[in-house]
Residue frames relative to the residue before (quaternion, step in Angstrom):
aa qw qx qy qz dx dy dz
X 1.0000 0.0000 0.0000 0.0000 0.00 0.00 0.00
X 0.4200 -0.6427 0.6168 0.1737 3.68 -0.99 1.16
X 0.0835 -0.8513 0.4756 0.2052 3.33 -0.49 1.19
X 0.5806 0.4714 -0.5912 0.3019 3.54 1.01 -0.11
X 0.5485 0.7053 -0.3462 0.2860 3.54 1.04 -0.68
X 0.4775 0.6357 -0.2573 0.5492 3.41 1.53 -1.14
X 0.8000 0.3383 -0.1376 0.4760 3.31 -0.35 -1.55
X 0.4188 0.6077 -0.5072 0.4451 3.91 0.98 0.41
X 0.7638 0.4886 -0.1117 0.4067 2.81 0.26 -2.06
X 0.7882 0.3524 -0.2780 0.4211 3.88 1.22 -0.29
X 0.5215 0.6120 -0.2623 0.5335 2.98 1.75 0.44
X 0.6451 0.5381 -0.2599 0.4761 3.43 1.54 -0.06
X 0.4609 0.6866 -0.3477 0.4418 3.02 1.68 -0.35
X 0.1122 -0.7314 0.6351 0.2216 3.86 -0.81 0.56
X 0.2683 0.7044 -0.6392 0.1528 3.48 -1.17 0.75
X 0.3540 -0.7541 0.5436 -0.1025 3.15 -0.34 1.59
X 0.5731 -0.5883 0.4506 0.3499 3.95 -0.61 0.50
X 0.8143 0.1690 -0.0961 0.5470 3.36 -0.24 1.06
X 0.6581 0.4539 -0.2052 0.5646 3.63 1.64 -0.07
X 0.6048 0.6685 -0.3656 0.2318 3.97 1.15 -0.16
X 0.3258 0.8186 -0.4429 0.1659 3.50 0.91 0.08
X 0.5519 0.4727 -0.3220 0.6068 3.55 1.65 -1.02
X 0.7223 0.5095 -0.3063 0.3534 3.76 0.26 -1.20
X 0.6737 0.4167 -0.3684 0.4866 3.73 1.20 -0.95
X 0.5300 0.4855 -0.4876 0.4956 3.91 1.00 -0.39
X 0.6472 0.4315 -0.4704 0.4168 3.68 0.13 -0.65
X 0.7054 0.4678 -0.2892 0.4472 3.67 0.85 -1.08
X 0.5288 0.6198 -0.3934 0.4260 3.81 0.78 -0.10
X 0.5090 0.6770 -0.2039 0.4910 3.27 1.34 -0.89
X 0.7070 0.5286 -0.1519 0.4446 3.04 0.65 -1.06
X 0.8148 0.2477 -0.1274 0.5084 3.38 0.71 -1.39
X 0.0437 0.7798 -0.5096 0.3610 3.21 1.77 0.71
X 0.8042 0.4604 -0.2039 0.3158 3.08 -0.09 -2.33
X 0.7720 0.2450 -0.2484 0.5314 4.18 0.83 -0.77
X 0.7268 0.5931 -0.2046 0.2796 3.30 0.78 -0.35
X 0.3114 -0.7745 0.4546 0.3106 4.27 -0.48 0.61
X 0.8086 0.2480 -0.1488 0.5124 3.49 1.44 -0.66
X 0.1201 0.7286 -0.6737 0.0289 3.91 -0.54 0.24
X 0.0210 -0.6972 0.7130 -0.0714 3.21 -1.94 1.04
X 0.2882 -0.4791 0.7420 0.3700 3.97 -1.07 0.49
X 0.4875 -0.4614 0.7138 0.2000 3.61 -2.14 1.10
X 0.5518 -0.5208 0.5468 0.3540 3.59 -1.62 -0.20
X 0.6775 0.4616 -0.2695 0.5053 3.21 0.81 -0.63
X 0.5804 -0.6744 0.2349 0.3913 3.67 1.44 0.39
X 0.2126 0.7921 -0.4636 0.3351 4.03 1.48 0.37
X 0.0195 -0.7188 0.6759 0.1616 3.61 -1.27 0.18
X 0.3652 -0.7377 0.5653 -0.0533 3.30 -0.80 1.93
X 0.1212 0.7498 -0.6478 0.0586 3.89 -1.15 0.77
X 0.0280 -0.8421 0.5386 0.0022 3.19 -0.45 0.98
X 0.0330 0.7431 -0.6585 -0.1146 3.94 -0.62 0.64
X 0.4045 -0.6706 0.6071 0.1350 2.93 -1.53 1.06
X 0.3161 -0.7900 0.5171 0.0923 3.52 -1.09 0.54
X 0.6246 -0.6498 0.3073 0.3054 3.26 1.72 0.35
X 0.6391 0.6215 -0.2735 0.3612 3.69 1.34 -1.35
X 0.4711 -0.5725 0.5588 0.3715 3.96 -0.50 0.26
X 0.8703 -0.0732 0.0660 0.4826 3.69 -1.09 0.76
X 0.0654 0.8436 -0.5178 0.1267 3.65 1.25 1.17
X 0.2348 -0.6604 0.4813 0.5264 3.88 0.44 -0.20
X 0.4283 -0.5790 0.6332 0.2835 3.67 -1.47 0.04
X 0.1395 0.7400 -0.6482 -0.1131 3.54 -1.54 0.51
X 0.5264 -0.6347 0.5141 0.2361 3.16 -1.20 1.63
X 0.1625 0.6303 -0.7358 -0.1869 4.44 -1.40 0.19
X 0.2105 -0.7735 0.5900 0.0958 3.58 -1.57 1.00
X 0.1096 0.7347 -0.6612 -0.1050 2.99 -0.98 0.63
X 0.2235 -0.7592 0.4826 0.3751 3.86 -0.30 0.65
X 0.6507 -0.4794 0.5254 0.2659 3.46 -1.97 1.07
X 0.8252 0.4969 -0.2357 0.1289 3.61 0.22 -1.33
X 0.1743 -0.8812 0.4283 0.0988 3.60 -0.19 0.35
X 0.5415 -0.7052 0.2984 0.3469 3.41 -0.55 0.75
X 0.0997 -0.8939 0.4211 -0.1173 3.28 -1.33 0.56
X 0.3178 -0.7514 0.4225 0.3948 3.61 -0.61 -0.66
X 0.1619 -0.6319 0.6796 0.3357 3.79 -1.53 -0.91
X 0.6971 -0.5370 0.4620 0.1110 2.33 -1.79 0.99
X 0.1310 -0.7668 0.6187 0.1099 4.81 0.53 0.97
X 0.8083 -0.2734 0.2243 0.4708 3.74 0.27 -0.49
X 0.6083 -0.6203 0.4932 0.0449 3.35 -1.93 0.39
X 0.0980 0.8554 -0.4932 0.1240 3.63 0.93 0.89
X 0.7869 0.0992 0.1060 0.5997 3.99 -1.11 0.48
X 0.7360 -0.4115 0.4147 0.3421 4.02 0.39 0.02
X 0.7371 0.3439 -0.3537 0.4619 3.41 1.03 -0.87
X 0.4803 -0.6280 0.5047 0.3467 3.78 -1.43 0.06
X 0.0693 -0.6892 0.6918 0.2041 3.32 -1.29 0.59
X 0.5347 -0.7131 0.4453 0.0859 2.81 -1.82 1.01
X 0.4592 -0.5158 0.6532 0.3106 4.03 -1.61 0.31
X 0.1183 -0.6185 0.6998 0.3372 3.48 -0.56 -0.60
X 0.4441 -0.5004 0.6623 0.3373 3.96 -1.28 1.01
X 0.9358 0.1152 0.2439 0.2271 2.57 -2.00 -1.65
X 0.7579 0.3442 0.1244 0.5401 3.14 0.93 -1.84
X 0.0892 0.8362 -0.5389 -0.0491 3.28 -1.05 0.48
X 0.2159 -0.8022 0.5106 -0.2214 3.14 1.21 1.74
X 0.3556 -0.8088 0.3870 0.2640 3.15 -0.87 0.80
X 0.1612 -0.9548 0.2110 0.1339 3.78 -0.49 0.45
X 0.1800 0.8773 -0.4032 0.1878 2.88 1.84 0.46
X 0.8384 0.3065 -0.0646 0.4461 3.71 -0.69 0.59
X 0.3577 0.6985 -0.5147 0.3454 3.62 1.82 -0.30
X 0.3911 -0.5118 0.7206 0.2565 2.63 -2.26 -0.51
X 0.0233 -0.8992 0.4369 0.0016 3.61 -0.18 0.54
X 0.2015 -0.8691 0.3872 0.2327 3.40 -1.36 0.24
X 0.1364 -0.9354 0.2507 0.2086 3.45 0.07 0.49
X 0.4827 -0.7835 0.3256 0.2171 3.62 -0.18 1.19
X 0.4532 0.7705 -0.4425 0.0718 3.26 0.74 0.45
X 0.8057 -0.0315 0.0406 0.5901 4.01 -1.03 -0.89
X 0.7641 0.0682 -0.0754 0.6371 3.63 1.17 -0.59
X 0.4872 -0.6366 0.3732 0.4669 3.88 -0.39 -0.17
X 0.1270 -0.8560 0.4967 0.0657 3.64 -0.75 0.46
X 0.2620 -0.7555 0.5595 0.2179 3.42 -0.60 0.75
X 0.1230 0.6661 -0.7242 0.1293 3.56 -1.41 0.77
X 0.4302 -0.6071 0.6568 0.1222 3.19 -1.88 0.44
X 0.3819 -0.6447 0.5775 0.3239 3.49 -1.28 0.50
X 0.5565 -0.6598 0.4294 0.2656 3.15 -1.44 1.24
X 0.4404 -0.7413 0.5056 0.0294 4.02 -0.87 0.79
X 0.1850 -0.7158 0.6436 0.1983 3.80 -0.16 0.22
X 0.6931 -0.4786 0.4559 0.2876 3.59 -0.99 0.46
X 0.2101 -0.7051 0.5576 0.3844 3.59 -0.33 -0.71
X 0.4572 0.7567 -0.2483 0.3959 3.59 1.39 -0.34
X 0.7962 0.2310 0.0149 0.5590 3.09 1.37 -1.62
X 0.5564 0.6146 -0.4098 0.3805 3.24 0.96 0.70
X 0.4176 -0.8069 0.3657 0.2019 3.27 -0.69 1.40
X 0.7568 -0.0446 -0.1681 0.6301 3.12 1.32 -0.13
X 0.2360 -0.8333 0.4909 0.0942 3.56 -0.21 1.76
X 0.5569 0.6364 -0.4833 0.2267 3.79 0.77 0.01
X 0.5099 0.8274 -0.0625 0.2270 3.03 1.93 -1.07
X 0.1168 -0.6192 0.6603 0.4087 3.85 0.20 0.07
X 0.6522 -0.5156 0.4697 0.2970 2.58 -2.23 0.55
X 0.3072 -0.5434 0.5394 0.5651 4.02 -0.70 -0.69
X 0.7603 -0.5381 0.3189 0.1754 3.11 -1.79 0.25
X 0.6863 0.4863 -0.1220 0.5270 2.79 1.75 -1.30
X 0.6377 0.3570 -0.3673 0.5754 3.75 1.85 0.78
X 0.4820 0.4013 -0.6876 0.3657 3.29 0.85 1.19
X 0.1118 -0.7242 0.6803 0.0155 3.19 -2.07 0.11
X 0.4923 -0.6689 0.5294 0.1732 3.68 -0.69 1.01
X 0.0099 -0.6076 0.7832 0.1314 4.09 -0.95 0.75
X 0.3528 -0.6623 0.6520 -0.1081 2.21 -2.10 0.96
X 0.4228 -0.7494 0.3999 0.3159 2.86 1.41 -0.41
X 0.7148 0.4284 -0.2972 0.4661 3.79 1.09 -0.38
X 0.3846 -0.7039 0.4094 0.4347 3.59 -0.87 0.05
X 0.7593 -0.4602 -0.0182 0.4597 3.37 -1.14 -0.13
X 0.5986 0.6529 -0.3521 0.3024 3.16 0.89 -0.84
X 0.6692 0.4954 -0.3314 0.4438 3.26 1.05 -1.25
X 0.5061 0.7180 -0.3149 0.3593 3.73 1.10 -0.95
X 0.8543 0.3877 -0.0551 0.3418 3.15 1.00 -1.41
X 0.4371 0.6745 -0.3450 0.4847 2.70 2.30 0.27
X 0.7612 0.4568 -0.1505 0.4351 3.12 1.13 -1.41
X 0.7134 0.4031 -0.0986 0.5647 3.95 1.55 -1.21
X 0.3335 0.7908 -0.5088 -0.0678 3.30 -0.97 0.21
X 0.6457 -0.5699 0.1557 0.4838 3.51 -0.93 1.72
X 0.7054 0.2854 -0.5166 0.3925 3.79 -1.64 1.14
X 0.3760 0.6604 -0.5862 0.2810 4.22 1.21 -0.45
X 0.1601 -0.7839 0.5200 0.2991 3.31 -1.07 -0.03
X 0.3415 -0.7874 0.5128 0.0184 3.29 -1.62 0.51
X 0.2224 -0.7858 0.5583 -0.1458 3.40 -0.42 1.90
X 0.7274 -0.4535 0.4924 0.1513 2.93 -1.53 0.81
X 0.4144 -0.7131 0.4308 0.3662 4.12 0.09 1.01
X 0.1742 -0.7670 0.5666 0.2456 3.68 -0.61 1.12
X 0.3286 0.6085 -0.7112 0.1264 2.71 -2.27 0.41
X 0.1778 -0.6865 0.5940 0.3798 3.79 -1.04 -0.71
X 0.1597 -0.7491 0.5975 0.2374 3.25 -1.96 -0.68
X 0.2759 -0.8459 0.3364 0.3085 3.29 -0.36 0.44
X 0.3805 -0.8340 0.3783 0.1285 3.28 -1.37 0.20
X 0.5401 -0.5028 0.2020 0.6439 3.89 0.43 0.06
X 0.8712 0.1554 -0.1220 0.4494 3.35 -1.72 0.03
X 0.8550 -0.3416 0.1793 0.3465 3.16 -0.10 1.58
X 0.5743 0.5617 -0.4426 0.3985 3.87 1.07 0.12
X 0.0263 0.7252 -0.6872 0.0351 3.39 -1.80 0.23
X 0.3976 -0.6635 0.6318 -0.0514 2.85 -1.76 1.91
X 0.2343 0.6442 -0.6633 0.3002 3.42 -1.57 1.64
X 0.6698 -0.3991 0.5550 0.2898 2.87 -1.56 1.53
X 0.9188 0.1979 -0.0136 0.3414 3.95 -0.67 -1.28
X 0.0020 0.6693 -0.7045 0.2361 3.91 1.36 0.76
X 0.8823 0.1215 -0.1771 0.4188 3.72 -0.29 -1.36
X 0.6442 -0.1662 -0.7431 0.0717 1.69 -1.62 1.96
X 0.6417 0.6556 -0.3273 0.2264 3.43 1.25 -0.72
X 0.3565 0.4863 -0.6462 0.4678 3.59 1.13 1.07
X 0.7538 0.4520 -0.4167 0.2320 3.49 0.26 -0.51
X 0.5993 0.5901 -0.3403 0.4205 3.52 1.75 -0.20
X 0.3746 0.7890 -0.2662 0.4078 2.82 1.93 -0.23
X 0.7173 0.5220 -0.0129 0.4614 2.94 0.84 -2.13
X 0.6076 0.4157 -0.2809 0.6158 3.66 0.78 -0.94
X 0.7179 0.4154 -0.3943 0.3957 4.03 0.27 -0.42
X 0.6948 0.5107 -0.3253 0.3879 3.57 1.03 -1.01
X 0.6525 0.5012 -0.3164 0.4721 3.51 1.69 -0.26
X 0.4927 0.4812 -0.5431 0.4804 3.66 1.18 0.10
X 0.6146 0.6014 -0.3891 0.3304 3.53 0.68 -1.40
X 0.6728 0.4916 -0.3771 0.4043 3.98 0.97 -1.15
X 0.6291 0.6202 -0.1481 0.4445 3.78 1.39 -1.33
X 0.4248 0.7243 -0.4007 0.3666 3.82 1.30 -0.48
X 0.7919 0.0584 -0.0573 0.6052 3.22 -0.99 0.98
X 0.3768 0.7622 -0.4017 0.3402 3.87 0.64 0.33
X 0.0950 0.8288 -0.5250 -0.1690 3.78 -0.50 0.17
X 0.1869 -0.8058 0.5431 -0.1442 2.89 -0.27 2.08
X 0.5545 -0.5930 0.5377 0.2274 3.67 -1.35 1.54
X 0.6353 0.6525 -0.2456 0.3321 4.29 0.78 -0.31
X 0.0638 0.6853 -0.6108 -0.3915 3.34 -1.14 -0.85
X 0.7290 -0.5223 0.4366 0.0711 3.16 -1.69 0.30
X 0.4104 0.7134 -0.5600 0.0952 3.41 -0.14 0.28
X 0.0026 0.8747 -0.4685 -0.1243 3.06 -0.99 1.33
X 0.2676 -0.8689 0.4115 0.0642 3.63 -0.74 0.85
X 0.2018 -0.6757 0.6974 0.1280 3.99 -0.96 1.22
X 0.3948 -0.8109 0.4314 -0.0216 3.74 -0.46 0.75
X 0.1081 0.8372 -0.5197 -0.1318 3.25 0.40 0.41
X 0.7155 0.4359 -0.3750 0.3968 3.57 -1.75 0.23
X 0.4149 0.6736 -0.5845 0.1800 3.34 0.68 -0.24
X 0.7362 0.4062 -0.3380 0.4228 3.65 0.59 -0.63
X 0.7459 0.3391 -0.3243 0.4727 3.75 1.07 0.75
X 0.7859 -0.2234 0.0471 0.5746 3.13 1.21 0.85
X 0.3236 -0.7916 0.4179 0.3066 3.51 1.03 -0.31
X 0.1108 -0.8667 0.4547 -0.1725 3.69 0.48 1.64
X 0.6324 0.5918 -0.1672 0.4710 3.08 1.32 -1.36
X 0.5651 0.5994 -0.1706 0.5406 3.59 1.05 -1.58
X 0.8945 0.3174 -0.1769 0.2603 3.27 0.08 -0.66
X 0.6856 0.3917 -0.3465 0.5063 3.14 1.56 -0.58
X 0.4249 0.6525 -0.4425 0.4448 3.59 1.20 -0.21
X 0.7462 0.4756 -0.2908 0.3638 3.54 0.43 -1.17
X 0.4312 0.7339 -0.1450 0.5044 3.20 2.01 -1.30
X 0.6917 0.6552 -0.1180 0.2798 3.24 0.53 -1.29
X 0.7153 0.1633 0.1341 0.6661 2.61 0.67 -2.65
X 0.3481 -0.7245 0.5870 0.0971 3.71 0.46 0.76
X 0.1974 0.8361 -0.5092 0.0521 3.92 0.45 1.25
X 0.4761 -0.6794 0.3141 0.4616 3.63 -0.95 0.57
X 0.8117 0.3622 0.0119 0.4580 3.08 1.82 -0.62
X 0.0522 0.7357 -0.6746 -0.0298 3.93 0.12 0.88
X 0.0530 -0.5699 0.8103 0.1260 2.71 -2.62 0.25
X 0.0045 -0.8857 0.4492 0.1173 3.37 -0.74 0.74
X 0.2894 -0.7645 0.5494 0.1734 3.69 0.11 1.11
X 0.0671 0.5336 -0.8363 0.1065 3.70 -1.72 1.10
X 0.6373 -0.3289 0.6393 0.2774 2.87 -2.52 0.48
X 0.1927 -0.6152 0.7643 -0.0172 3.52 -1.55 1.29
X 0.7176 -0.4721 0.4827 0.1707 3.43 -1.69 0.54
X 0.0655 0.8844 -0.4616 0.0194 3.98 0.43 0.86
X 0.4267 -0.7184 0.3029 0.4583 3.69 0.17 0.75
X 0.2264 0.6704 -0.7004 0.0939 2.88 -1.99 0.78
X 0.8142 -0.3238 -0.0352 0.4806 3.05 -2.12 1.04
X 0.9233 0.1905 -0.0839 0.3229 3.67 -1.09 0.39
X 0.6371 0.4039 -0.2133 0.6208 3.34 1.80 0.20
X 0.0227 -0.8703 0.4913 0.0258 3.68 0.09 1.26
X 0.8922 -0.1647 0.0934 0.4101 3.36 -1.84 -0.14
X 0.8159 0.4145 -0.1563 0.3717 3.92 1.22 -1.50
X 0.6918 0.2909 -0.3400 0.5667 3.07 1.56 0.61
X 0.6646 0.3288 -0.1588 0.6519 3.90 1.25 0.09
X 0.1787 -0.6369 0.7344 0.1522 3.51 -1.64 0.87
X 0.6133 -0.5843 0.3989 0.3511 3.90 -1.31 0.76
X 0.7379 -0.5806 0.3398 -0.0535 2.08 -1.40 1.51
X 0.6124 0.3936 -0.0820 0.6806 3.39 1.50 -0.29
X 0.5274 0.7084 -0.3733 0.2840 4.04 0.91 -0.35
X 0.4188 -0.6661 0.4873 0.3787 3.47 1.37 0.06
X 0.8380 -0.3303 0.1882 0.3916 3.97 -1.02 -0.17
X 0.2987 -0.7091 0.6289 0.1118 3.88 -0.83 0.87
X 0.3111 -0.6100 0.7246 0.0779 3.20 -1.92 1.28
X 0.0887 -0.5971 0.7652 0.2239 3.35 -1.02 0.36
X 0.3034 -0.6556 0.6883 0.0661 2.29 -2.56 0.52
X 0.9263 0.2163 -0.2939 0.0934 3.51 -0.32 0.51
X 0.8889 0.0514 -0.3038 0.3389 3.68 -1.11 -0.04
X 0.5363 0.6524 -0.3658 0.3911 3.34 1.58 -0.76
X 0.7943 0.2136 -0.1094 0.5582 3.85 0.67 -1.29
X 0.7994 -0.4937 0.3108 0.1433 2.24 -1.99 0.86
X 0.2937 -0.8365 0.2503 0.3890 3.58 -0.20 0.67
X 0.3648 0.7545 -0.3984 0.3726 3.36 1.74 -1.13
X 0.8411 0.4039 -0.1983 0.3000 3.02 -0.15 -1.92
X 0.3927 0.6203 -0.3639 0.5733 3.66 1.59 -0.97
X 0.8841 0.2073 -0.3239 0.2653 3.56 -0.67 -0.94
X 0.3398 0.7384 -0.4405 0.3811 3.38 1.91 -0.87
X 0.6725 0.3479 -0.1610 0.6331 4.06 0.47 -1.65
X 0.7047 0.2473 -0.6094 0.2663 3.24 -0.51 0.13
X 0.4523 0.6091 -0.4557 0.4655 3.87 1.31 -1.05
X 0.7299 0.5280 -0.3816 0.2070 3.88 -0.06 -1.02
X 0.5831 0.5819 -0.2898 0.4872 2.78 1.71 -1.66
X 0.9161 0.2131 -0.2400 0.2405 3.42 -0.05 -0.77
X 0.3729 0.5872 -0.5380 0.4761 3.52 1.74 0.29
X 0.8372 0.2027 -0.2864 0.4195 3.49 0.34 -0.76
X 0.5274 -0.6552 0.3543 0.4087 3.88 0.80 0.39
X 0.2610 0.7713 -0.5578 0.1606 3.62 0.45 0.55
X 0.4254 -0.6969 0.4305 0.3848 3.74 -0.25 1.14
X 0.2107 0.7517 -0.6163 0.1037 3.75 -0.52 0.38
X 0.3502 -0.6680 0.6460 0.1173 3.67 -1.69 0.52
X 0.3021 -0.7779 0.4797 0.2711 3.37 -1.63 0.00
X 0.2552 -0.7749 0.5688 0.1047 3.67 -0.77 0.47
X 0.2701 -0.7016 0.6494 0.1142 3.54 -1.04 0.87
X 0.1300 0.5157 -0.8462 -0.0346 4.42 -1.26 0.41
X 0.4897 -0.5310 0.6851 0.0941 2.90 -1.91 1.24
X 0.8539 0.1198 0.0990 0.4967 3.59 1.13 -1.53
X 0.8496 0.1387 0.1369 0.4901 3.10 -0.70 -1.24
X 0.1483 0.9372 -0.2538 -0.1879 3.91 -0.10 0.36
X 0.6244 -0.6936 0.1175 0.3395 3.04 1.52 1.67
X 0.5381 0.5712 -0.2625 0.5614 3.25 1.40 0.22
X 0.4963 -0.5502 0.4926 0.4563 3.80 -1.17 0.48
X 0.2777 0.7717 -0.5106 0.2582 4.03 0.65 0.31
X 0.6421 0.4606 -0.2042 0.5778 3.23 1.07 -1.97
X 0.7093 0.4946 -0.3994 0.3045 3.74 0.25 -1.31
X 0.7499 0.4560 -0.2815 0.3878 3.49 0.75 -1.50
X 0.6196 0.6048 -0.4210 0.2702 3.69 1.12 -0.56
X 0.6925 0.4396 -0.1617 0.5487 3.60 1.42 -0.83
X 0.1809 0.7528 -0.4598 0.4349 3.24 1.38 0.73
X 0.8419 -0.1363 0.0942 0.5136 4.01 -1.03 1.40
X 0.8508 -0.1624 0.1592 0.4738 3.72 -0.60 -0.80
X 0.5531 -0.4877 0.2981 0.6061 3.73 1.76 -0.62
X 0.1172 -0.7499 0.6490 0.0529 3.18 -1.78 0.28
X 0.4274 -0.7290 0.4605 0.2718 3.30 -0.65 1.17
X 0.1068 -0.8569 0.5022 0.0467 3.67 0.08 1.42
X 0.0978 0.7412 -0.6494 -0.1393 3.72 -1.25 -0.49
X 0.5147 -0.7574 0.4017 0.0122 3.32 -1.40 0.62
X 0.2034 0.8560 -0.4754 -0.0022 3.56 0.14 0.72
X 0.2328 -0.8082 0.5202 0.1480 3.92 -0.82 0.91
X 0.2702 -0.7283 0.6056 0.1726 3.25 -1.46 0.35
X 0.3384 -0.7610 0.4862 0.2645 3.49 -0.15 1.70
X 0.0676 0.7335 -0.6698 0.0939 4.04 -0.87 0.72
X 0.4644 -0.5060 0.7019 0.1886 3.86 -1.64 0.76
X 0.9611 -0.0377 -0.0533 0.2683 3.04 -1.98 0.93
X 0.5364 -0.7606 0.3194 -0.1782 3.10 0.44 1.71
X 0.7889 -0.0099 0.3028 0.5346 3.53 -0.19 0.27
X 0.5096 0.5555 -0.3797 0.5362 3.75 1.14 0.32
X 0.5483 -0.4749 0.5413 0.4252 3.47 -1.89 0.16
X 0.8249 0.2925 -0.2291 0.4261 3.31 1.03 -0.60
X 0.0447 -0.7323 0.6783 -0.0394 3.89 0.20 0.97
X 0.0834 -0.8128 0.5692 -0.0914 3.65 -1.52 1.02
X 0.2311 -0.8577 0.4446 -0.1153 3.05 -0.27 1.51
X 0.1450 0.7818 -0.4796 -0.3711 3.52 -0.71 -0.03
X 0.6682 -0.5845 0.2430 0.3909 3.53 -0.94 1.13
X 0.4030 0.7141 -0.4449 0.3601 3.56 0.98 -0.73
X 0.6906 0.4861 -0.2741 0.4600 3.57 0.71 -1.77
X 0.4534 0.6898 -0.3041 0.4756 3.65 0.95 -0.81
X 0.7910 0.4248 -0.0987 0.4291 2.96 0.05 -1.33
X 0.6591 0.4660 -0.2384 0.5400 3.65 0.50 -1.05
X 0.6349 0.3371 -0.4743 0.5082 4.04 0.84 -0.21
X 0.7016 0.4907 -0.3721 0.3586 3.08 0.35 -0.81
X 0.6456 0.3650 -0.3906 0.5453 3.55 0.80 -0.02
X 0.5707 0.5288 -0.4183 0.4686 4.00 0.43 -0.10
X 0.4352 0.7809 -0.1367 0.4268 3.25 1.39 -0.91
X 0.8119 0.2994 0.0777 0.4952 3.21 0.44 -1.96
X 0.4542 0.7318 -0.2167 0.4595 3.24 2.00 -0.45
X 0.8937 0.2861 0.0299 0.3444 2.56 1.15 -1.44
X 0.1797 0.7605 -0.2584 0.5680 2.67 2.27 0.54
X 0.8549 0.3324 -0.0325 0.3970 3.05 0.32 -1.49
X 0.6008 0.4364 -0.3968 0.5396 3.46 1.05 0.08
X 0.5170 0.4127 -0.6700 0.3368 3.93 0.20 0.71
X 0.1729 -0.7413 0.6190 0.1937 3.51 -1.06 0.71
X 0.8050 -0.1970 0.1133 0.5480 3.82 0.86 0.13
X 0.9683 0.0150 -0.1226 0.2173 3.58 1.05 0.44
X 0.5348 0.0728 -0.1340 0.8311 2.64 2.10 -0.76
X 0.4568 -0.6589 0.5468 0.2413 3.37 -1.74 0.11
């Protein structure tokens, strides 16, 4: 499997928090190819589950959430759209955008000259951006109507030495990552089951994460998220390089066993990988899935990536790669019951 090619195709998908139900069917598909069972959750998740066949095999849960930040659509003024801000409030003058409505629609956020601006040092305020469309109102209101949501124009691009740019890196390197490890496990006879999960909500609280885990009641989660990789103005004490291949966290939230289990793998088998420290909480469906039903022995793996929460998030695929082999590592190291 071509992973920059992969991680295209899962980057074109639009699914907005609260908007992934089309995107997790498209993603079922996918896990179609390794998987005997797949289902869209209610809450809007895309679930794969391979069986291994073994009596009382334990089960381990990998997340990566589907959803990606965004906006909604407050109302319809002169034709143009005005916006909610989601999660994020990235600026957006000048974007390209999509809009989710009766059909999708492409538009651009509207720009002020710099000429005509009375004071051009200023960000704009939020409540004076607005989205053309290009239609007027009426037609607008045929096609939009206030709660549609509105995403960041998908696609990626690439960049030298092995990088790539995309509105939706987070999360969908990690669905990435969780596929390139079924792909290593194919045809494999593995002591485990499988259950893989695209997550939705994660950027509103992580809903998705939890009832899945809830659900499939695993003995074992990992949940993979984009991590903070250095860049211009963001050094070493808030970011791990950017190039370091795949991060372990360490603390109170995850499990430790399982934590050290992955680190030992990473480095018995040399998989490029970093380390991360949470003191607490660890903003990731990690925390959510660990306090899942009775508990779940969770751990935590990040993909170091540039500009956040941007149209342009940057990855390099390498990292990608390296989970998805730690992953497959770790697959392979149940010999019949525990790992």
């Amino acid at each position: 499997m071509n992973t920059k090619e992969l991680l295209k195709t899962l980057c074109a998908i639009p699914a907005r928090s609260g908007f992934e139900r089309t995107g997790a069917e498209e993603v079922c598909r996918m896990f179609a190819a390794y998987c005997q069972e797949t289902a869209v959750t209610s809450t809007g998740s895309a679930v794969g589950i391979r069986r291994c066949g073994r009596d009382g095999a334990p089960l381990v849960l990998l997340d990566g959430h589907i959803d990606q930040i965004g906006f909604l659509v407050s109302g319809i003024r002169d034709g143009f759209l005005q916006l909610s801000p989601g999660y994020d409030r990235t600026p957006v003058p000048g974007k390209e955008v999509l809009v989710l409505g009766r059909e999708p629609l492409y538009g651009v956020v509207a720009v002020m000259p710099p000429h005509l601006l009375n004071e051009p040092d200023k960000p704009l305020k939020f409540d004076h951006i607005v989205v053309d469309i290009g239609y007027s109102q009426e037609e607008a209101c045929r096609r939009v109507s206030p709660g549609d949501a509105v995403i960041f124009r998908p696609g990626m691009d690439e960049l030298a030495d092995g990088h790539v740019a995309s509105p939706s890196v987070d999360d969908r390197a990690a669905i990435a990552a969780i596929l390139l490890a079924m792909e290593a496990v194919q045809g494999e006879d593995l002591a485990v089951d499988v259950a893989m999960v695209a997550s939705a909500g994660e950027e509103i609280g992580g809903p998705g994460a939890v009832t899945a885990a809830f659900g499939l009641h695993p003995d074992y989660a990992i949940a993979l998220d984009v991590t903070f990789g250095t860049q211009m103005g963001v050094d070493g004490n808030h970011s791990v390089p950017e190039d370091c291949g795949v991060t372990i966290t360490r603390g109170p939230h995850l499990n430790r066993r399982l934590t050290e289990k992955l680190f030992s793998l990473a480095e018995a088998q040399k998989i490029p990988h970093g380390i991360e420290v949470e003191p607490g909480h660890t903003g990731t469906n990690a925390s959510a899935v660990r306090a899942a039903g009775e508990g779940i022995a969770t751990a935590l793996l990040g993909l170091p990536m540039r500009y956040m929460h941007s149209p342009t998030e940057t990855i390099k695929l390498s990292n990608i790669e390296a989970a998805g082999a730690l992953l497959a590592a770790y697959l392979r190291s149940f010999s019949g019951g525990e790992a």
